[in-house]
N, CA, C and O atoms as a GROMACS GRO file, in nm:
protein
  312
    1UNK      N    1  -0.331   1.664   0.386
    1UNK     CA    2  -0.275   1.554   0.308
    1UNK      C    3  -0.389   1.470   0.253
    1UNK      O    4  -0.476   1.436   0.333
    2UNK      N    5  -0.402   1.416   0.076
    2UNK     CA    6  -0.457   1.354   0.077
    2UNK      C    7  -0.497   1.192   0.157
    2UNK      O    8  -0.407   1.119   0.198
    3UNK      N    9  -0.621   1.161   0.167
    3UNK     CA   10  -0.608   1.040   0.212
    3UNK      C   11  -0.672   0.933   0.071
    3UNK      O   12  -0.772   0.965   0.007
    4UNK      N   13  -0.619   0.851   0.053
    4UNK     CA   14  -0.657   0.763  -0.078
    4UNK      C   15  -0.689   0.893  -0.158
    4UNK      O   16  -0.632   0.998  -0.130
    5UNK      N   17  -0.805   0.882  -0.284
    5UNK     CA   18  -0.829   0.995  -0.405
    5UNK      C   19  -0.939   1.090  -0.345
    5UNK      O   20  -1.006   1.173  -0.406
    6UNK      N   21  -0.940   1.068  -0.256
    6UNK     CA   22  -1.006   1.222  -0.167
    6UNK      C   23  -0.885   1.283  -0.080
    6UNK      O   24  -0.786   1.235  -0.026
    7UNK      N   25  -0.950   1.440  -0.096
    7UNK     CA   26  -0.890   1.566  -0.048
    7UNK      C   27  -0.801   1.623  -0.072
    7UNK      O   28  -0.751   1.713  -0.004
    8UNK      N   29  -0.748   1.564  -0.219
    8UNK     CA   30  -0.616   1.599  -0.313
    8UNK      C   31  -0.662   1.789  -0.367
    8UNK      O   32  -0.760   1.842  -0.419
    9UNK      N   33  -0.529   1.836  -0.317
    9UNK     CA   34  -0.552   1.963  -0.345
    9UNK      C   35  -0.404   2.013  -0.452
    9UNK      O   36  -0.294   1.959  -0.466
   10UNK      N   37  -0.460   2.130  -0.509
   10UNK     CA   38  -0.370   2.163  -0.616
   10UNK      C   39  -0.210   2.109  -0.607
   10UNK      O   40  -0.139   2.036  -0.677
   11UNK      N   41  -0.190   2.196  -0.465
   11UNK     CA   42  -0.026   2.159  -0.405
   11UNK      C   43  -0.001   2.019  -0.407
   11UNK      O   44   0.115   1.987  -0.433
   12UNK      N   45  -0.091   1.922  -0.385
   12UNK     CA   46  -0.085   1.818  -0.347
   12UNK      C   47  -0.046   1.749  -0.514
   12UNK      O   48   0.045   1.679  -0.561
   13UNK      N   49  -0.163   1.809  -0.562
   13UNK     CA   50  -0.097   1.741  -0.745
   13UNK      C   51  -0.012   1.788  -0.828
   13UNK      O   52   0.007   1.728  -0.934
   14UNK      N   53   0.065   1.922  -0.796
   14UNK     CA   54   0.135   1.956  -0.867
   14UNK      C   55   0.261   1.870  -0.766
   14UNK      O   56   0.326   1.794  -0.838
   15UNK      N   57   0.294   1.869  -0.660
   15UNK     CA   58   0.418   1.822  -0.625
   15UNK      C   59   0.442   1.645  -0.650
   15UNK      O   60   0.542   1.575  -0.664
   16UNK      N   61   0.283   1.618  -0.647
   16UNK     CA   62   0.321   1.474  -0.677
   16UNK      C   63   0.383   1.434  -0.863
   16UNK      O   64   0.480   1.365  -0.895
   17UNK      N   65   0.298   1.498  -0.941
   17UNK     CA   66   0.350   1.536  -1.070
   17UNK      C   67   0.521   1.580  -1.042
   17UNK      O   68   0.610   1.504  -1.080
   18UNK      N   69   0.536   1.644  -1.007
   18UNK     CA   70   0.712   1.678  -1.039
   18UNK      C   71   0.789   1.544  -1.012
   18UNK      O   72   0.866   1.488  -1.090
   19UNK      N   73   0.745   1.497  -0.862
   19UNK     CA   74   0.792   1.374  -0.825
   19UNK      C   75   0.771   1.262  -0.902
   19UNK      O   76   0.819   1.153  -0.871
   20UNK      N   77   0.703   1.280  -0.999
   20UNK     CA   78   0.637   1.155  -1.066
   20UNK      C   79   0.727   1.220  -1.219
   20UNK      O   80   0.647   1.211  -1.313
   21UNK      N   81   0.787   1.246  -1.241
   21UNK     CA   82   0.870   1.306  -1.353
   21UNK      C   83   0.785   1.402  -1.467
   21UNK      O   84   0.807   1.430  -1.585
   22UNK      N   85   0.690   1.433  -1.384
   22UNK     CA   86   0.640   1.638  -1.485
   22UNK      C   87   0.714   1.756  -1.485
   22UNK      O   88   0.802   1.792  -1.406
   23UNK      N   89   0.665   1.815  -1.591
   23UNK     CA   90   0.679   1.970  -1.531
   23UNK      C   91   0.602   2.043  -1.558
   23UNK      O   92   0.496   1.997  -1.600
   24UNK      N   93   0.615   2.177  -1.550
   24UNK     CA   94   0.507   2.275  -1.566
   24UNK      C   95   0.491   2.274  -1.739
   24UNK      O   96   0.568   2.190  -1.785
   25UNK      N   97   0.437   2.321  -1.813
   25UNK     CA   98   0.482   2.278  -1.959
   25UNK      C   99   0.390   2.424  -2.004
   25UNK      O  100   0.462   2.497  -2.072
   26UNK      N  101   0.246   2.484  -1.981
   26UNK     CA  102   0.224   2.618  -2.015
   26UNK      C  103   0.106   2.636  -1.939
   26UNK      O  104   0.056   2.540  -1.880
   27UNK      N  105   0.048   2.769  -1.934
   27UNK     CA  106  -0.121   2.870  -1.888
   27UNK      C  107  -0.202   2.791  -2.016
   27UNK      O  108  -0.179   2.799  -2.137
   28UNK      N  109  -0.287   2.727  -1.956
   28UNK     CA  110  -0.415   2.723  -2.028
   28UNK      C  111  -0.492   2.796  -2.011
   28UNK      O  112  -0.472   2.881  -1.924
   29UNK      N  113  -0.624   2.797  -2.092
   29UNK     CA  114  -0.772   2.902  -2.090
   29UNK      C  115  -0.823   2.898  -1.919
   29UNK      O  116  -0.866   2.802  -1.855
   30UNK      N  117  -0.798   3.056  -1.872
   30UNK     CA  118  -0.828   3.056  -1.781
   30UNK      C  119  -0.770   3.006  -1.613
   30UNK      O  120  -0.698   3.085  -1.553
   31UNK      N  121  -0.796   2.914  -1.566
   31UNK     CA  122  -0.699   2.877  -1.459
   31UNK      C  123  -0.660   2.730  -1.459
   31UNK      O  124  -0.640   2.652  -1.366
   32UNK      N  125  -0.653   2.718  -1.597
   32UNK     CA  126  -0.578   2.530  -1.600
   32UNK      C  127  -0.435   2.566  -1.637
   32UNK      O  128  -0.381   2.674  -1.658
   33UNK      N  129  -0.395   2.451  -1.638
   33UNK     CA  130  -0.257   2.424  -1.640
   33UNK      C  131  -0.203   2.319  -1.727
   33UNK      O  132  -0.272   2.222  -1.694
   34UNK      N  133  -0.131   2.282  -1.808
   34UNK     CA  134  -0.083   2.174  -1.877
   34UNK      C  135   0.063   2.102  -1.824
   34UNK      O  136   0.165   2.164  -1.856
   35UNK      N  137   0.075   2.023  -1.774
   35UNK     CA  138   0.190   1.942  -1.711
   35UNK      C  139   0.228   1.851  -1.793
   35UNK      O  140   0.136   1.791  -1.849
   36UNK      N  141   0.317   1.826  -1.815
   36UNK     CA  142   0.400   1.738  -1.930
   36UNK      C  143   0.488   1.619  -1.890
   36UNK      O  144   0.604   1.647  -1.862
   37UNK      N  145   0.460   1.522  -1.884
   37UNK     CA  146   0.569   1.400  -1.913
   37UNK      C  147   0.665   1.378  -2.013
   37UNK      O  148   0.612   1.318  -2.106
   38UNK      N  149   0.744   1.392  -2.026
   38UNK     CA  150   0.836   1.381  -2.161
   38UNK      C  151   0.852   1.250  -2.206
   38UNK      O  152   0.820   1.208  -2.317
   39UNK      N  153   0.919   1.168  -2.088
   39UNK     CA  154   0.940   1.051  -2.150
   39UNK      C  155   0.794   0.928  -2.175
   39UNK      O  156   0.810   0.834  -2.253
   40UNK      N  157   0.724   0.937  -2.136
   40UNK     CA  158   0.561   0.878  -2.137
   40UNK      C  159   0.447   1.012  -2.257
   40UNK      O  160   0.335   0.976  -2.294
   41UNK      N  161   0.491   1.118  -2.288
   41UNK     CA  162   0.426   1.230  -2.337
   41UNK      C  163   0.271   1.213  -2.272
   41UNK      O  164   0.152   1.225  -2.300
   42UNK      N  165   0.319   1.194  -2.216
   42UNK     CA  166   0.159   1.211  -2.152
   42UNK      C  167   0.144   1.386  -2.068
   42UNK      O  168   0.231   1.456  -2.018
   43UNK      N  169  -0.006   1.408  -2.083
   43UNK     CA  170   0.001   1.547  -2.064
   43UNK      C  171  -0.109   1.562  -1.999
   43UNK      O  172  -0.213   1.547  -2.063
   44UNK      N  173  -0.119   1.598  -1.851
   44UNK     CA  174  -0.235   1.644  -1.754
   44UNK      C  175  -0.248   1.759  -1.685
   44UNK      O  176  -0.170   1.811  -1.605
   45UNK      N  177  -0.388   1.806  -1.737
   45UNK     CA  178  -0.446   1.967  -1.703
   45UNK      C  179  -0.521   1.941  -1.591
   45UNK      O  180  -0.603   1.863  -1.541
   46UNK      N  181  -0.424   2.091  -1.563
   46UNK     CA  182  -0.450   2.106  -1.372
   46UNK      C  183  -0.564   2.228  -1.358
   46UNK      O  184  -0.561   2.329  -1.427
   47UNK      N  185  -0.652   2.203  -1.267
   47UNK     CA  186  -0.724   2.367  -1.226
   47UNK      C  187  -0.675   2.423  -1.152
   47UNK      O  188  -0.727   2.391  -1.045
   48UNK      N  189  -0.589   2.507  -1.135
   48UNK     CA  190  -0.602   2.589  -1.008
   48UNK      C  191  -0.701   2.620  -0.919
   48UNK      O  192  -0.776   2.713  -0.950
   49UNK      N  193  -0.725   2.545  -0.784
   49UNK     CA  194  -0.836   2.576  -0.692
   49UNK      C  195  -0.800   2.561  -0.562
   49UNK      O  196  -0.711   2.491  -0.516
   50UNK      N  197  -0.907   2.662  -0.486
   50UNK     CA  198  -0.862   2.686  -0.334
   50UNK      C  199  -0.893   2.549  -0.271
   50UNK      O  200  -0.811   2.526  -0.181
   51UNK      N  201  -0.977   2.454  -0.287
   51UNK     CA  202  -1.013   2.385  -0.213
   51UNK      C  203  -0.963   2.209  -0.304
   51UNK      O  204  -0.871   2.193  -0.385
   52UNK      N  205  -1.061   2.102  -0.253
   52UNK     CA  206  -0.982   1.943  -0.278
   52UNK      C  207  -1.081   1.964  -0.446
   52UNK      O  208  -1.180   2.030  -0.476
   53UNK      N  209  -1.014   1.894  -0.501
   53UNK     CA  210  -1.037   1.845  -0.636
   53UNK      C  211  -1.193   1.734  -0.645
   53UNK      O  212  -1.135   1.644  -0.582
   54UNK      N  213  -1.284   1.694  -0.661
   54UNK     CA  214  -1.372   1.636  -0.652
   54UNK      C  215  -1.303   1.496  -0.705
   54UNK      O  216  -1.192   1.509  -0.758
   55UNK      N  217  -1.345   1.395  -0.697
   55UNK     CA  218  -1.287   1.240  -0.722
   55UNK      C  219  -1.245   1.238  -0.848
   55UNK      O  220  -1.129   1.229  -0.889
   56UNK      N  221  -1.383   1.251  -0.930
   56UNK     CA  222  -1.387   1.229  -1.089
   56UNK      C  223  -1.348   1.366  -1.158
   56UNK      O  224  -1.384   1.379  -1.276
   57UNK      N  225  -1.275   1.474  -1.096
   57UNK     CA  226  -1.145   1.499  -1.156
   57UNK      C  227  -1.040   1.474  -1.170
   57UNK      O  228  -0.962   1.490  -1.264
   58UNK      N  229  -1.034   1.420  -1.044
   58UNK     CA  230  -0.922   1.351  -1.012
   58UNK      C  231  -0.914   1.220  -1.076
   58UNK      O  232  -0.813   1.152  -1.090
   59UNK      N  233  -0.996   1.201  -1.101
   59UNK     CA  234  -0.948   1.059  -1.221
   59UNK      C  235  -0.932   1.081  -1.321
   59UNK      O  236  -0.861   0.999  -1.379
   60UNK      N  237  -0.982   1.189  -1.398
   60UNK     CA  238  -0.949   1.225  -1.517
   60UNK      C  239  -0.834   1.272  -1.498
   60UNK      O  240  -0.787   1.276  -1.612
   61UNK      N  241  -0.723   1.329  -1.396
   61UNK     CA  242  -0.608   1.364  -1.412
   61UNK      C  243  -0.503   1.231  -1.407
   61UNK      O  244  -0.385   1.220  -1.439
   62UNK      N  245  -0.617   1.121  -1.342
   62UNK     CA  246  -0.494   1.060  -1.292
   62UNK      C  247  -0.440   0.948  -1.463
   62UNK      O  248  -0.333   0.890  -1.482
   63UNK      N  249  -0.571   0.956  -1.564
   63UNK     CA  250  -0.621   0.924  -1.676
   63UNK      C  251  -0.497   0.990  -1.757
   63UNK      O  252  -0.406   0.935  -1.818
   64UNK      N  253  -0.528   1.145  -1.734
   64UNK     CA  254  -0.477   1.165  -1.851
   64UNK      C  255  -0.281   1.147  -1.807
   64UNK      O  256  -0.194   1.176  -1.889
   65UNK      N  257  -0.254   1.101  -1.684
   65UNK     CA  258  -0.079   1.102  -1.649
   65UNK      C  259  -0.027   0.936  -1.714
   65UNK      O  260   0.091   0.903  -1.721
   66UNK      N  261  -0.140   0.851  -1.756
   66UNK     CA  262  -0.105   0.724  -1.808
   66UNK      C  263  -0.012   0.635  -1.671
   66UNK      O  264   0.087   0.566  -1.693
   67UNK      N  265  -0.079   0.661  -1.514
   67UNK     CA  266  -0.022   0.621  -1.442
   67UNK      C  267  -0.141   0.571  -1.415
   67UNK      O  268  -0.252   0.613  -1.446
   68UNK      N  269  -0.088   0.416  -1.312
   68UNK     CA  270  -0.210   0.328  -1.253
   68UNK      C  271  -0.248   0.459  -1.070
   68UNK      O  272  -0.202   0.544  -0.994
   69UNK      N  273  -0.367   0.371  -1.105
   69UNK     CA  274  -0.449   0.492  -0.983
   69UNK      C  275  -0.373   0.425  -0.853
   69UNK      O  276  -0.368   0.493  -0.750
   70UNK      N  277  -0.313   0.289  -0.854
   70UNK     CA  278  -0.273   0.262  -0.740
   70UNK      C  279  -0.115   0.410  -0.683
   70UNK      O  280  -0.091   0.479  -0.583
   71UNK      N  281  -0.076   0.396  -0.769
   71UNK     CA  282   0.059   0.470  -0.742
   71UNK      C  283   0.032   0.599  -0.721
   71UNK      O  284   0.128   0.666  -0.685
   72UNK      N  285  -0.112   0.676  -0.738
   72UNK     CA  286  -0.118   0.807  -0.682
   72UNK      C  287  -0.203   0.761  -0.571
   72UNK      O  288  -0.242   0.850  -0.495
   73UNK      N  289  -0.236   0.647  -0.548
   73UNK     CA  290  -0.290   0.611  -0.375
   73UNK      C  291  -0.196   0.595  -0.251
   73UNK      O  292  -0.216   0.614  -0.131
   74UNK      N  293  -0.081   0.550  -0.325
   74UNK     CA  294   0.039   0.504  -0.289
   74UNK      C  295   0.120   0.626  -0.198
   74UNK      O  296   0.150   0.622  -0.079
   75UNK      N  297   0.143   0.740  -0.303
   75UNK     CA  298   0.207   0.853  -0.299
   75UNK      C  299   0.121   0.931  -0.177
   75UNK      O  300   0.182   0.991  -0.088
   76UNK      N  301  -0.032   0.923  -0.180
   76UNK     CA  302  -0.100   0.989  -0.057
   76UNK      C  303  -0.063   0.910   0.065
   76UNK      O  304  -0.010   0.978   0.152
   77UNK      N  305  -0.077   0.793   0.091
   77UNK     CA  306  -0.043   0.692   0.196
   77UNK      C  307   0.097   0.723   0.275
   77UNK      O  308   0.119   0.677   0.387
   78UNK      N  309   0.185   0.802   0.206
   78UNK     CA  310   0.283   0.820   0.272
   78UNK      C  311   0.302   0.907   0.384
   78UNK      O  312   0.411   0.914   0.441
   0.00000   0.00000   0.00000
């Protein structure tokens, strides 16, 4: 489980994304992913990887979901 924006792993961001109103949206180049917000259109590419996401990817995902970083701190805390 993540703790705060360390040790967030794929599973960890794709389920928080669904919960957070995404979905899968298409295969990008290679092993990314494009996740879609509909009602915000906001749109964040995922890597597929075995291990935790490094921080400052993770901010660029949390960037590109147009959500405050508190509420994906929030969502790990639980």
């Amino acid at each position: 489980m993540p703790n705060g924006l360390n040790n967030w792993t794929y599973k960890d961001v794709t389920r928080f994304l669904k919960e957070s109103g995404f979905t899968f949206h298409h295969e990008k180049f290679g092993s990314h992913e494009a996740w879609v917000n509909e009602q915000t259109a906001a749109v964040v590419e995922v890597n597929f990887t075995h291990g935790s996401y490094p921080i400052r990817t993770l901010e660029t995902m949390i960037r590109q979901s147009k959500m405050d970083k508190k509420v994906w701190r929030k969502w790990a805390s639980r």
